[in-house]
BANU-305353 format. One record per residue: x, y, z of N, C-alpha, C in turn; residue number from 1; residue in one letter. Coordinates in nm, 4 decimals, padded with zeros to 6 digits. Each point is the difference from the previous one (the first is absolute). Layout:
residues N
R      n_X      n_Y      n_Z     ca_X     ca_Y     ca_Z      c_X      c_Y      c_Z num residuo
R        X        Y        Z        X        Y        Z        X        Y        Z NUM       a
...
END
This chain:
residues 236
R      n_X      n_Y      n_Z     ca_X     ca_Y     ca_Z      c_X      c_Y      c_Z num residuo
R  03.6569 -00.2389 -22.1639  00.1014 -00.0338 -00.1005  00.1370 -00.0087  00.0671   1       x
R  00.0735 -00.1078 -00.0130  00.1315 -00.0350  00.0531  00.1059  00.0782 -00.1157   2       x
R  00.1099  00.0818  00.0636  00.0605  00.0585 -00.0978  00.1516 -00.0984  00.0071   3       x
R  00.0841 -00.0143 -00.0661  00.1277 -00.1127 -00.0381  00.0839  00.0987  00.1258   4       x
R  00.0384 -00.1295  00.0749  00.0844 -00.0038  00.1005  00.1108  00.1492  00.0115   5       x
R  00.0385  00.0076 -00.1045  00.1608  00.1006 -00.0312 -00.0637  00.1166  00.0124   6       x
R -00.1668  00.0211 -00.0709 -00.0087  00.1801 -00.0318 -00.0749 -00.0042  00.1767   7       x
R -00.0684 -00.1210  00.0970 -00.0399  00.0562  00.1267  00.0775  00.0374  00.1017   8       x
R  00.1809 -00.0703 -00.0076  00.0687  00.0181  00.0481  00.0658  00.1611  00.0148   9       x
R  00.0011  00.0324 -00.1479  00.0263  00.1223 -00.0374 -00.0497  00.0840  00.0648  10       x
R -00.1979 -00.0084 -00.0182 -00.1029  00.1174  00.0567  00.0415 -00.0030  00.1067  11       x
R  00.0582 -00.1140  00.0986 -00.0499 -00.0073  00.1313  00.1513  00.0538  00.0775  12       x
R  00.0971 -00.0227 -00.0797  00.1243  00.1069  00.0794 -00.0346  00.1876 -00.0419  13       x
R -00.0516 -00.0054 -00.1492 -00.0189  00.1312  00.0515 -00.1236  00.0669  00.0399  14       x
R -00.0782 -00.0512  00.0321 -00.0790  00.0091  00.0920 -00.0138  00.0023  00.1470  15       x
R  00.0679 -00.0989  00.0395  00.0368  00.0007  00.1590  00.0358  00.0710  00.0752  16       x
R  00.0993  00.1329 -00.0409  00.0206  00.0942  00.1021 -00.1326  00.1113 -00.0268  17       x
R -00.1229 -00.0158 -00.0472 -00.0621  00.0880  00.0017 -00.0929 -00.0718  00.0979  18       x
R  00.0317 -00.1149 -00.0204 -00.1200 -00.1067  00.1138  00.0270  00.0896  00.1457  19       x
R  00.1249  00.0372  00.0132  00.0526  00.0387  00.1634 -00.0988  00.1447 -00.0269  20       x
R -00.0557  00.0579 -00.0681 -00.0136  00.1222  00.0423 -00.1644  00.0398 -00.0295  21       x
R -00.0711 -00.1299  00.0239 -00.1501 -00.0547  00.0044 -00.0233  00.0132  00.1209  22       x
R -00.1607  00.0919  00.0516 -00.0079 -00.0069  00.1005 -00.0475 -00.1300  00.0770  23       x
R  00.0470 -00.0495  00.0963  00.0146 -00.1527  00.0372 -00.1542 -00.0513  00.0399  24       x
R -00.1377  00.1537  00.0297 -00.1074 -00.0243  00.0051 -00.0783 -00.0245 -00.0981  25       x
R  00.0636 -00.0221 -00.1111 -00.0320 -00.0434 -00.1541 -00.0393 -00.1024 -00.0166  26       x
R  00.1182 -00.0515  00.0812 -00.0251 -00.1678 -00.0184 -00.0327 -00.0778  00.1034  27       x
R -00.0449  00.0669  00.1307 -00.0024 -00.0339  00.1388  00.0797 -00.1156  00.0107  28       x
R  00.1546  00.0623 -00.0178  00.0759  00.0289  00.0861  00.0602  00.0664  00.0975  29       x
R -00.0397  00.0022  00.1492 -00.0243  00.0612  00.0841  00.1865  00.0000  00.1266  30       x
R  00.0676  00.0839 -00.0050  00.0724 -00.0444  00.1138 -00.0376  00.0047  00.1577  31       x
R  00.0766 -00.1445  00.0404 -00.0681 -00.0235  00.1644  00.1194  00.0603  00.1259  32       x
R -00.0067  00.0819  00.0247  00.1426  00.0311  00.1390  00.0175 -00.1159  00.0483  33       x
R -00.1014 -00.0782  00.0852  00.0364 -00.1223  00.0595  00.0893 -00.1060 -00.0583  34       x
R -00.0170 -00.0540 -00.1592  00.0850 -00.0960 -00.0258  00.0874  00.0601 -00.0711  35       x
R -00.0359  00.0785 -00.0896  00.1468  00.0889 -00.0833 -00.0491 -00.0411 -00.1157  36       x
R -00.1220 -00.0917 -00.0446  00.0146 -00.0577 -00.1192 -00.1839  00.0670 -00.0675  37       x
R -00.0292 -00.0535 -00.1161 -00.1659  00.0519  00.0092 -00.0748 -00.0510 -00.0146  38       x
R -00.1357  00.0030  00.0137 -00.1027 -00.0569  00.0261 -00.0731  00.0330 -00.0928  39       x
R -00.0069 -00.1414 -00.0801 -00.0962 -00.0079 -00.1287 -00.1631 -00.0386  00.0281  40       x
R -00.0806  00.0560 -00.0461 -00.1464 -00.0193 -00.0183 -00.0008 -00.0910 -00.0871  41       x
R -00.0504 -00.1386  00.0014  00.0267 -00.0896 -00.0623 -00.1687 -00.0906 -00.0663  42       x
R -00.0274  00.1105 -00.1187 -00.1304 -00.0050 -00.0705  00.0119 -00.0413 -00.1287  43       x
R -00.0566 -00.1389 -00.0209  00.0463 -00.0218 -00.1279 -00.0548  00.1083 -00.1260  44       x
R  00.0828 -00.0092 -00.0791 -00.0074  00.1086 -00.1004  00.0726  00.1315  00.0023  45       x
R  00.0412  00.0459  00.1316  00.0676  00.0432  00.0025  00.1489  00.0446 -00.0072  46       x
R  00.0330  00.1002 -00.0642  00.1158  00.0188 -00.0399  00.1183  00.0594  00.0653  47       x
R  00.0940 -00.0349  00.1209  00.0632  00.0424  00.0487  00.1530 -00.0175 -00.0256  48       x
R  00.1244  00.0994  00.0720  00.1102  00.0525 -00.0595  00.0464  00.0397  00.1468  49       x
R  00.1044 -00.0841  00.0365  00.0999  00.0097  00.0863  00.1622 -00.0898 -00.0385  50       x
R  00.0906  00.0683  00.0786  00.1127 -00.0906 -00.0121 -00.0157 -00.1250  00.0081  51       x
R  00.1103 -00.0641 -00.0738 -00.0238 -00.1539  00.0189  00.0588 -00.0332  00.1193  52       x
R  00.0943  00.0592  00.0936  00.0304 -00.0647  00.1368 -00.1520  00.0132  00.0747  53       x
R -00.0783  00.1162  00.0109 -00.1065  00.0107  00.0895 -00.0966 -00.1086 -00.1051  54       x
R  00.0261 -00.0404 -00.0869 -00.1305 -00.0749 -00.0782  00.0237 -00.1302  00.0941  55       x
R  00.1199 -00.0593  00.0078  00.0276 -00.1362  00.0240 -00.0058 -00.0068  00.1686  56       x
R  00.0746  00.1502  00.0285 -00.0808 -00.0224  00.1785 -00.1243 -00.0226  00.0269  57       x
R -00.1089  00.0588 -00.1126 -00.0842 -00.0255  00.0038 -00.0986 -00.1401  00.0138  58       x
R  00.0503 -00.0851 -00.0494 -00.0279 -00.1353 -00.0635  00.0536 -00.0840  00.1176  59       x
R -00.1591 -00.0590  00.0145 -00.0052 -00.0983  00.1488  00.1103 -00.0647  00.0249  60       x
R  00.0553 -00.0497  00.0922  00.0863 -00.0824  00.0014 -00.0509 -00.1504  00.0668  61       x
R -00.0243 -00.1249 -00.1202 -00.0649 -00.1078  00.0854  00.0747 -00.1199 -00.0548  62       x
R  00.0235 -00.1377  00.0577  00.0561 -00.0792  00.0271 -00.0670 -00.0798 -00.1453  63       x
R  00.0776 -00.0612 -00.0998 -00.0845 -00.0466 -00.1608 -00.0393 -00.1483  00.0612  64       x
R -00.1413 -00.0275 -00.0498 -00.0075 -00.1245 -00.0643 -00.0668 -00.0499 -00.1194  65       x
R  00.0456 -00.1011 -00.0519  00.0080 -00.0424 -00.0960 -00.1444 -00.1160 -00.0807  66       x
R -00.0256 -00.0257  00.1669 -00.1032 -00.1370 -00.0306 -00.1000  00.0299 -00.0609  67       x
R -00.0631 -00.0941 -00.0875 -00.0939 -00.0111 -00.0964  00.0524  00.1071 -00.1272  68       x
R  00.1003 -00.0035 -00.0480  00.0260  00.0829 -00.0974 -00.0057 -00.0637 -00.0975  69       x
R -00.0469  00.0275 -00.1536  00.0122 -00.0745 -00.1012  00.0057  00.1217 -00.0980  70       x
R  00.0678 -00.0035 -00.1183  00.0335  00.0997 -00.1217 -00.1539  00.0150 -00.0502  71       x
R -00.0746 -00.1273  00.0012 -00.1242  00.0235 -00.0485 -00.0785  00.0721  00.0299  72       x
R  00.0008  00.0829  00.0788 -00.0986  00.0485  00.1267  00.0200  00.1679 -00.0544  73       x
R  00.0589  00.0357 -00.1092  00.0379  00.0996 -00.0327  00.0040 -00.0270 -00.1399  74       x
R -00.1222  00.0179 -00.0616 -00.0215 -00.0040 -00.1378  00.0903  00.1063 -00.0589  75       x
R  00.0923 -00.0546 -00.0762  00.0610  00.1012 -00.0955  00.0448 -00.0121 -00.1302  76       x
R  00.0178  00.0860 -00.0806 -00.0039  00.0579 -00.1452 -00.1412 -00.0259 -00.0584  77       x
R -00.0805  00.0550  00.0554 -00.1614  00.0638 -00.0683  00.0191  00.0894 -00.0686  78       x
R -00.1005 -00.0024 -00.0498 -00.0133  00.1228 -00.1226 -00.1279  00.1012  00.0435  79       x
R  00.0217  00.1096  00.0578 -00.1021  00.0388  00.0745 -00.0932  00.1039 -00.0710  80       x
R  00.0975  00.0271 -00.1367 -00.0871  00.0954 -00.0919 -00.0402 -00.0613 -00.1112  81       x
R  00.0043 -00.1311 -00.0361  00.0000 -00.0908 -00.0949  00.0073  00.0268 -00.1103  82       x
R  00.1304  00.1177 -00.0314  00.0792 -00.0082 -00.1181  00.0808 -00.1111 -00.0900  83       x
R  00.0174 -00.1096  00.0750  00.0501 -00.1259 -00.0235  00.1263 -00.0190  00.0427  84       x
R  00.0731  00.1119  00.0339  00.1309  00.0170  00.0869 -00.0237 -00.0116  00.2009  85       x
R  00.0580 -00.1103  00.0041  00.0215 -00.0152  00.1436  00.0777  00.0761  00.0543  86       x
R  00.0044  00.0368  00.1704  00.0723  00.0385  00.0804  00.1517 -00.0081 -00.0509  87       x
R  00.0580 -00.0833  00.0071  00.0676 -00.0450 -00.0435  00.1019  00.0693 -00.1297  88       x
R -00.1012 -00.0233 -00.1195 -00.0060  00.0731 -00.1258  00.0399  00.1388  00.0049  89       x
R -00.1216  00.0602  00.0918 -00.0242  00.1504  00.0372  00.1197  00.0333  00.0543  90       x
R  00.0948 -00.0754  00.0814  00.1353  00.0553  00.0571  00.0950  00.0270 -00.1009  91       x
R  00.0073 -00.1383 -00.0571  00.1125  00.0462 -00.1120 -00.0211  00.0555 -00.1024  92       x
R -00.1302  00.0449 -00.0624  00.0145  00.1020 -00.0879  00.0346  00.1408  00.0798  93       x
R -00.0746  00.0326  00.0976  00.0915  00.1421  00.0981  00.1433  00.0322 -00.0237  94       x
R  00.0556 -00.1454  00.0722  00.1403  00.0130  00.0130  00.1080 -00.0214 -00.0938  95       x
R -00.0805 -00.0394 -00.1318  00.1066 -00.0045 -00.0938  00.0898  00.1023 -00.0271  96       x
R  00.1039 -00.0092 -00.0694  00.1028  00.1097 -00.0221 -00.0388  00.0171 -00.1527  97       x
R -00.0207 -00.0953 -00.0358 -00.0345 -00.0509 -00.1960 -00.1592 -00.0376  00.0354  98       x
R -00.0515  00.0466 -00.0598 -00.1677 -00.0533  00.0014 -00.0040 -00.0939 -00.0971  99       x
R -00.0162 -00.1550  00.0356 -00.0464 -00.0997 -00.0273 -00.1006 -00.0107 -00.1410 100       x
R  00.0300 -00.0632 -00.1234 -00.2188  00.0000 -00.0065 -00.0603 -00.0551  00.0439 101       x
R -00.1089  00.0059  00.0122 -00.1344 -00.1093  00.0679 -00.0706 -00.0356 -00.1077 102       x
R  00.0254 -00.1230  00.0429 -00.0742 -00.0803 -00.1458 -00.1599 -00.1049  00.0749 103       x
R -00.0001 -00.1091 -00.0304 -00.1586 -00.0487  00.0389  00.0026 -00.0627  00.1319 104       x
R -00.0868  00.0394  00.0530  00.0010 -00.0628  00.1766  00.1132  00.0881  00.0767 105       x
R  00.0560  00.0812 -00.0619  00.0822  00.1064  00.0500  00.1803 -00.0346  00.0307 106       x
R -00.0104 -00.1281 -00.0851  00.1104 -00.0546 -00.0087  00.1220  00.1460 -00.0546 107       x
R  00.1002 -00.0042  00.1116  00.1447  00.0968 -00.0183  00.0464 -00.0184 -00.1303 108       x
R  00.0468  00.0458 -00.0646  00.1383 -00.0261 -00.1009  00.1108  00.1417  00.0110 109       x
R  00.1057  00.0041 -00.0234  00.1115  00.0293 -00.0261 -00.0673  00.1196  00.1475 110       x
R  00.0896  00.1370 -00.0017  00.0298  00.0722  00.1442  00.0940 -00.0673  00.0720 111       x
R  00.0588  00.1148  00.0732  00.0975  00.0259  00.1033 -00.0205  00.0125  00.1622 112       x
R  00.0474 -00.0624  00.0440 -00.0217  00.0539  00.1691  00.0924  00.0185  00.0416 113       x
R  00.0166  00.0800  00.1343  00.0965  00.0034  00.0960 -00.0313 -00.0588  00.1330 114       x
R  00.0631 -00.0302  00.0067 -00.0461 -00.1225  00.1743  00.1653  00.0781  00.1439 115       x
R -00.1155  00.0754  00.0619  00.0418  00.1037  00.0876  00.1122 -00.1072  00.1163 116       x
R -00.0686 -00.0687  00.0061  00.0776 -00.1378  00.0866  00.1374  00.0069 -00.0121 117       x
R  00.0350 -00.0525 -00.0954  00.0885 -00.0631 -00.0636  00.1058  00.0919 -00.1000 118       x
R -00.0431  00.1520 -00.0763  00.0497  00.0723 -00.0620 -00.0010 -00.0964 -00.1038 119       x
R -00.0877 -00.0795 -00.0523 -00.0073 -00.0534 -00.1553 -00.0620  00.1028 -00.0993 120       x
R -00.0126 -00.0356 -00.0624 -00.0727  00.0577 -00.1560 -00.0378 -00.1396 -00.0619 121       x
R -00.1607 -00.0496 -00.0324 -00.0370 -00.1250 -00.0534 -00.0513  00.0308 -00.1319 122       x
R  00.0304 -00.1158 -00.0910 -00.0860  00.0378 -00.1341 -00.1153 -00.0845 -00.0034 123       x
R -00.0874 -00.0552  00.0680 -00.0586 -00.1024  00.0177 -00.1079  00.0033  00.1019 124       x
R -00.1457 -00.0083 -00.0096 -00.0867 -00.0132  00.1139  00.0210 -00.1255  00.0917 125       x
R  00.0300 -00.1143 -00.0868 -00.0168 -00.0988  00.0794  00.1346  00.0017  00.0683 126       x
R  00.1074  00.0622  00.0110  00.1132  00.0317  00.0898 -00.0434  00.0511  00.1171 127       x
R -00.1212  00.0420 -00.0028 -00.0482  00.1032  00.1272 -00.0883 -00.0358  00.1068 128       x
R -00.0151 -00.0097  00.1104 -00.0973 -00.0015  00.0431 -00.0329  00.0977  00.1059 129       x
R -00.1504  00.0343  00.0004 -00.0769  00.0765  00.1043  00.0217 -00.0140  00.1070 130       x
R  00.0660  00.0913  00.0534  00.0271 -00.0528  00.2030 -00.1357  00.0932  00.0390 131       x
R -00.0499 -00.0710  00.1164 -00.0906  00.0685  00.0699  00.1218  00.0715  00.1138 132       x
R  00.0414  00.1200  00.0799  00.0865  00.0484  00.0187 -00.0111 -00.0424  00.1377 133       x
R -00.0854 -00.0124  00.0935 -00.0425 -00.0596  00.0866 -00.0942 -00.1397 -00.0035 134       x
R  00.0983 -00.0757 -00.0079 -00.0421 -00.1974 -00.0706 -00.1471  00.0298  00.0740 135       x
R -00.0766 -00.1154 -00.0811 -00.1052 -00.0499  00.0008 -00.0275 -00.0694  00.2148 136       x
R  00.1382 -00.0603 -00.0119 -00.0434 -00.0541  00.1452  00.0728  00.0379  00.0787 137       x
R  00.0714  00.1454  00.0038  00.0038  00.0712  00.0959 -00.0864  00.0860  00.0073 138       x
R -00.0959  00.0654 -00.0890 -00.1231  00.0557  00.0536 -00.0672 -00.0848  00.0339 139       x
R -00.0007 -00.1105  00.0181 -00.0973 -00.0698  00.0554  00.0199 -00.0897  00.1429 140       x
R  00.1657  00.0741  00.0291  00.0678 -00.0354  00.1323 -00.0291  00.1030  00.0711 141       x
R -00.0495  00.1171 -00.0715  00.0118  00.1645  00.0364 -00.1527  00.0428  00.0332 142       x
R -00.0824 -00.1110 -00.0455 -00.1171  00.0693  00.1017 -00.1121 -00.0408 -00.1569 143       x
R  00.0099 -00.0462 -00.1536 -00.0795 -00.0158 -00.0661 -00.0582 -00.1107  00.0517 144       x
R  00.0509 -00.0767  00.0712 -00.0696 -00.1418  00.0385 -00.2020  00.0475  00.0704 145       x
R  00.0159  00.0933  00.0092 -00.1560  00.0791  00.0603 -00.0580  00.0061 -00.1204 146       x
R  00.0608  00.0453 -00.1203 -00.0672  00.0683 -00.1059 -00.1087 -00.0837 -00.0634 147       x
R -00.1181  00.0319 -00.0696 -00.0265 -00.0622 -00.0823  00.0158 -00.0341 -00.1245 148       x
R -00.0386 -00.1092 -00.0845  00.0659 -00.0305 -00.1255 -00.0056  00.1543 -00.0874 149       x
R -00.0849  00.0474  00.0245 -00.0103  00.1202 -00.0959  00.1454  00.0841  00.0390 150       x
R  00.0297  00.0325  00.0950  00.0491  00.0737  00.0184  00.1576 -00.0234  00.0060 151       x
R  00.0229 -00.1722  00.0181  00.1418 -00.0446 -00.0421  00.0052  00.0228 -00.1683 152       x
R -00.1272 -00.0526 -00.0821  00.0434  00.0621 -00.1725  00.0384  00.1144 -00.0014 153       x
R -00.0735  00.0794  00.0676  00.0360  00.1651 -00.0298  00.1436 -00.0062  00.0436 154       x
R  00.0695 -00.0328  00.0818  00.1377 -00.0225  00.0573  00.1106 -00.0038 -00.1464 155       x
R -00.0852 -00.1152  00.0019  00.1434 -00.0870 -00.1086 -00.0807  00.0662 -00.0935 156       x
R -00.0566  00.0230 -00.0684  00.0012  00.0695 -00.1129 -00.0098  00.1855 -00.0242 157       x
R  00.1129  00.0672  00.0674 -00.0348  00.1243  00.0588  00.0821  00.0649 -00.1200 158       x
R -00.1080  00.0727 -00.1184  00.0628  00.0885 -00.0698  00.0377  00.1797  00.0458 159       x
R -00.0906  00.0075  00.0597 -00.0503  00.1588  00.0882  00.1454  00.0222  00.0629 160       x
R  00.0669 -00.0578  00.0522  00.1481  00.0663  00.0727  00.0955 -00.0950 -00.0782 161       x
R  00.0844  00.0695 -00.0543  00.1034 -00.0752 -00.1178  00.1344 -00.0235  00.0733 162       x
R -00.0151 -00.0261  00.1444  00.1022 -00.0344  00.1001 -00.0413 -00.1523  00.0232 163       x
R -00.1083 -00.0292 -00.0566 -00.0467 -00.1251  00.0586  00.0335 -00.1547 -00.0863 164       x
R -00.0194  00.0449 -00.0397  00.0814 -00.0684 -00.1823  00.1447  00.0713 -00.0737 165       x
R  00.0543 -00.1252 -00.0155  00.1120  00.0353 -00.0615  00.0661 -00.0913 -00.1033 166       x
R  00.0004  00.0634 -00.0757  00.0872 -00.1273 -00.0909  00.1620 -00.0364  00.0321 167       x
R  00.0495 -00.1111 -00.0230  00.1478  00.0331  00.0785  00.0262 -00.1252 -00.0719 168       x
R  00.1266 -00.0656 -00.0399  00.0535 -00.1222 -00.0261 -00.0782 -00.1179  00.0652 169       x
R -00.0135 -00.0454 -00.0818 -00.0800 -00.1873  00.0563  00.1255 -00.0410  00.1108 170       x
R  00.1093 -00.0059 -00.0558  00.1209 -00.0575  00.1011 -00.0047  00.0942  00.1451 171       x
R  00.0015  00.1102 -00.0107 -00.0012  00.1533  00.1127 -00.1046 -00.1086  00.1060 172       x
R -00.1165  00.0469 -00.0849 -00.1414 -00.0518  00.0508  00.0084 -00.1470  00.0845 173       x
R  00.0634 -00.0880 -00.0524  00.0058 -00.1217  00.0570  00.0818 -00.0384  00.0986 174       x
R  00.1179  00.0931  00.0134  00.0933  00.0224  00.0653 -00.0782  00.0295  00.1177 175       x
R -00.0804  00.1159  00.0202 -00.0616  00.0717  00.1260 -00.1477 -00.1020  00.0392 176       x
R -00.0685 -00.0578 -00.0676 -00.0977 -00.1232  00.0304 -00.1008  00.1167  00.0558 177       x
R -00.0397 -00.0540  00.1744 -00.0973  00.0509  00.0960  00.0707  00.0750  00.1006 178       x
R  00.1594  00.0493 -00.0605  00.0447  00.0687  00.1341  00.0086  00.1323 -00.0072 179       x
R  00.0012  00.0519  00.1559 -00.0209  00.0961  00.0538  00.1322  00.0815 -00.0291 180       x
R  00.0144  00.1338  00.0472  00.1709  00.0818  00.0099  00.0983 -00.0279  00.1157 181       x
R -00.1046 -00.0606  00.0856  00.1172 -00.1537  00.1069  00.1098 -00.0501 -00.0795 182       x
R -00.0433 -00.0657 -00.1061  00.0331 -00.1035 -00.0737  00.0997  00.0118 -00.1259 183       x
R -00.1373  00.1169 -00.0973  00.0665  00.0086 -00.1192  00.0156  00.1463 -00.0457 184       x
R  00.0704  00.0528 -00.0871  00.0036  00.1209  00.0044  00.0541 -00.0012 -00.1788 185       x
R -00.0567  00.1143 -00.0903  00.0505 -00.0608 -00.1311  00.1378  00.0057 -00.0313 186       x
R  00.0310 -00.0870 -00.0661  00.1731 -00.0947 -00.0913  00.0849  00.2468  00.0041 187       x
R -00.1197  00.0421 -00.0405  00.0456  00.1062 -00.0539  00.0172  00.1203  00.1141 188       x
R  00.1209  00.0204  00.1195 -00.0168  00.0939  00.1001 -00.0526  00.1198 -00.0488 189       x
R  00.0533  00.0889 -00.0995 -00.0601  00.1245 -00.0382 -00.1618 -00.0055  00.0294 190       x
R -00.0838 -00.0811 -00.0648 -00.1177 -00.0048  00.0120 -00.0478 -00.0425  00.1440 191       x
R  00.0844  00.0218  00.0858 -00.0666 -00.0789  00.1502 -00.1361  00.0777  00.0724 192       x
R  00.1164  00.1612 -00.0179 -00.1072  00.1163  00.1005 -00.1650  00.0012 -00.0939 193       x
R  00.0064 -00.0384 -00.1003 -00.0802  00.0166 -00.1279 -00.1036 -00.0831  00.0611 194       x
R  00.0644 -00.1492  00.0458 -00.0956 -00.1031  00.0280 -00.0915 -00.0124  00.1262 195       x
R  00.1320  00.0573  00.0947 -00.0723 -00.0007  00.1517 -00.1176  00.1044  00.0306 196       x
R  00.0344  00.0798 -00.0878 -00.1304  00.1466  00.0080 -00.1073 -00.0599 -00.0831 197       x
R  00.0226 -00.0259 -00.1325 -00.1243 -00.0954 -00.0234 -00.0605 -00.1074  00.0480 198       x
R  00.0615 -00.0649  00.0946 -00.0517 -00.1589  00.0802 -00.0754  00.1323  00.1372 199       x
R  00.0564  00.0795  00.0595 -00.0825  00.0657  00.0543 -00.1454  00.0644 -00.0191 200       x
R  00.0378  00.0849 -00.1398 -00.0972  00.0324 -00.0474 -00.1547 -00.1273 -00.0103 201       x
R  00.0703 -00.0946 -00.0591 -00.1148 -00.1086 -00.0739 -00.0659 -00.0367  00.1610 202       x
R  00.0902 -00.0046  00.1096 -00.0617 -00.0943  00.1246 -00.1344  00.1597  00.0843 203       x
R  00.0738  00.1370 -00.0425 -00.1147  00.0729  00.0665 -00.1094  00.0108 -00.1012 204       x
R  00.0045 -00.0341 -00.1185 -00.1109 -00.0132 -00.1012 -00.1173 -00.0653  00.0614 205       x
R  00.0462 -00.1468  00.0414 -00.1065 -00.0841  00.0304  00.0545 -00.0070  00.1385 206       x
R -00.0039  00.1222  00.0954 -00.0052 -00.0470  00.1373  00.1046 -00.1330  00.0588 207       x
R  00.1007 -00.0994 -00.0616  00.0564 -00.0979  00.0107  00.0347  00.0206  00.1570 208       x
R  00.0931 -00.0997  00.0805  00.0589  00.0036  00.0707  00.1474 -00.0137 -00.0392 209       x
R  00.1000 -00.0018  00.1167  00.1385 -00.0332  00.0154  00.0116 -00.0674  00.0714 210       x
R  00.1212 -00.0953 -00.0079  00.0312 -00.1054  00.0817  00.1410  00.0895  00.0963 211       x
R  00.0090 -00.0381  00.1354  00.1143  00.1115  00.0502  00.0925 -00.0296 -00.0626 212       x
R  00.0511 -00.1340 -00.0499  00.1590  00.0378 -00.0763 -00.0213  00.0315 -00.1482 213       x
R -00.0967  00.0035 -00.0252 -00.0440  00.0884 -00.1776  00.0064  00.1494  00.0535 214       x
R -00.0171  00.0179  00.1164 -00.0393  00.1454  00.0339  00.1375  00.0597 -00.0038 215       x
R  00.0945 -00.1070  00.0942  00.1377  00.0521 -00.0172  00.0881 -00.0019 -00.0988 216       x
R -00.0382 -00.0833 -00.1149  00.1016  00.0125 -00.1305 -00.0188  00.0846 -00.0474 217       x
R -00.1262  00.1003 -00.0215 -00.0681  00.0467 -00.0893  00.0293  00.1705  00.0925 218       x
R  00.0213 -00.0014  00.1689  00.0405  00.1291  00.0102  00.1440  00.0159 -00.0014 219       x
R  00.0649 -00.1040  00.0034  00.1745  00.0259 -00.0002  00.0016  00.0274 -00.1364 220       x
R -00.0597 -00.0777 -00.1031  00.0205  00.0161 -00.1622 -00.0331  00.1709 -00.0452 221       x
R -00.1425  00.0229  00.0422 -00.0142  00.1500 -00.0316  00.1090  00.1074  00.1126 222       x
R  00.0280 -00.0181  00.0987  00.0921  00.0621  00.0650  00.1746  00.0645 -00.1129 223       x
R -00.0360 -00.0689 -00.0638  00.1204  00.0293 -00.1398 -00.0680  00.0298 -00.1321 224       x
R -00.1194  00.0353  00.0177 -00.0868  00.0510 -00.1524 -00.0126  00.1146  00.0625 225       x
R -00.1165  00.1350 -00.1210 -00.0426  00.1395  00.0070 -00.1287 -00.0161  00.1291 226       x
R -00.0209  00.0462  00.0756 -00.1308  00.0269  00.0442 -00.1077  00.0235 -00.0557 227       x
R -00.0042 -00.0335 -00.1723 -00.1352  00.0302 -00.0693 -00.1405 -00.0762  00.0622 228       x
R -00.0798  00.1599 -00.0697 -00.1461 -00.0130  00.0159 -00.0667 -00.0601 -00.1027 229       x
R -00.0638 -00.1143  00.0711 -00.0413 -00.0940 -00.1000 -00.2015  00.0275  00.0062 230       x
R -00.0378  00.0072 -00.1039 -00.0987  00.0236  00.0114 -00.1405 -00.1543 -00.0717 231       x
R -00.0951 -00.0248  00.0927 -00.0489 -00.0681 -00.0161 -00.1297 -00.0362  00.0701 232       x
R -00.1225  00.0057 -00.1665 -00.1036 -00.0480  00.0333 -00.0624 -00.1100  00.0801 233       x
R -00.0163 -00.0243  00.0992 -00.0534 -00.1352  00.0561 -00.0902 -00.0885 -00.0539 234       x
R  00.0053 -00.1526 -00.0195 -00.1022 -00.0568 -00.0173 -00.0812 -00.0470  00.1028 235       x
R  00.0599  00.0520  00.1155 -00.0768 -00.1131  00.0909 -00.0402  00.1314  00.1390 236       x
END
């Protein structure tokens, strides 16, 4: 169950300084003398919890390409419990501020959102759209290009970590396209450290790679955020 954006934010600041005082063999997270950073056991299903600077040291560093990429290749907004609400659907009822009704085919009416991007407040679904938080074809610059179809749906349609989906302004959203934290970073600075720890988080989820100058926006950017411990199940 995806809980609305505002009350995970909440759990997860006050929660976090208790994250520091988890024993780090919990989550095999292990510290290494040699690099300074730690060494994750990297089993899917498993649930591990380290800083996000050692998460992102973590995370290969390989040169992107792009070829043979197509949006299609990543089936998304399925309905995987066939309630009649899509992926899609399933986000913005979470994240509403105003709960919507759902009427037939799961069509929105009236509800509120907040779109973290941008510091809006929307009255409107169709104002909104679903960002995948890590685009469709940069995971697939990042190493999904291996995956199989099964496992790009599971991608783009990822309810299980509510970092992965986001609802945010259609304009926010369109603004940022397929780019990386090279590139784009949201309209809204307050929310930056917010974003780069979650674009971390989502890339050690599924094992992703980094490109070296994604590697460097993304450690100068957290170099001015908290050192939080971000904790996260793997899919891959």
């Amino acid at each position: 169950m995806r809980f609305a954006r505002t009350r995970r934010t909440l759990i997860a600041a006050l929660f976090a300084p208790l994250a520091l005082l988890t024993p780090a063999t919990a989550h095999a997270a292990v510290a290494s003398p040699a690099s300074g950073h730690h060494a994750v056991h990297r089993a899917p299903g498993e649930t591990i919890t380290l800083p996000v600077r050692d998460a992102l040291a973590a995370l290969p560093v390989v040169d992107e390409s792009r070829a043979g990429y197509s949006r299609d290749k990543f089936r998304h907004w399925s309905d995987a419990d066939r309630n009649g609400c899509n992926a899609r659907a399933e986000v913005l009822l979470a994240e509403a501020v105003t709960t919507p009704e759902v009427g037939p085919k799961c069509a929105l009416t009236g509800g509120s959102w907040y779109s973290p991007y941008d510091d809006r407040y929307l009255d409107s679904a169709s104002k909104l759209d679903v960002d995948h938080l890590v685009p469709l074809a940069e995971a697939w610059d990042s190493g999904a290009s291996a995956w199989t179809a099964k496992e790009r749906e599971a991608y783009a349609n990822d309810l299980d970590d509510p970092r992965a989906l986001i609802a945010v302004s259609a304009a926010s959203n369109r603004s940022k396209a397929d780019k990386d934290p090279t590139d784009w970073l949201p309209p809204y600075s307050p929310y930056w450290c917010e974003y780069v720890t979650d674009w971390v988080a989502d890339k050690t989820r599924y094992q992703l790679s980094v490109d070296p100058a994604e590697q460097d926006a993304l450690t100068e950017q957290l170099a001015a955020c908290p050192d939080r411990p971000i904790t996260v199940t793997l899919a891959r």
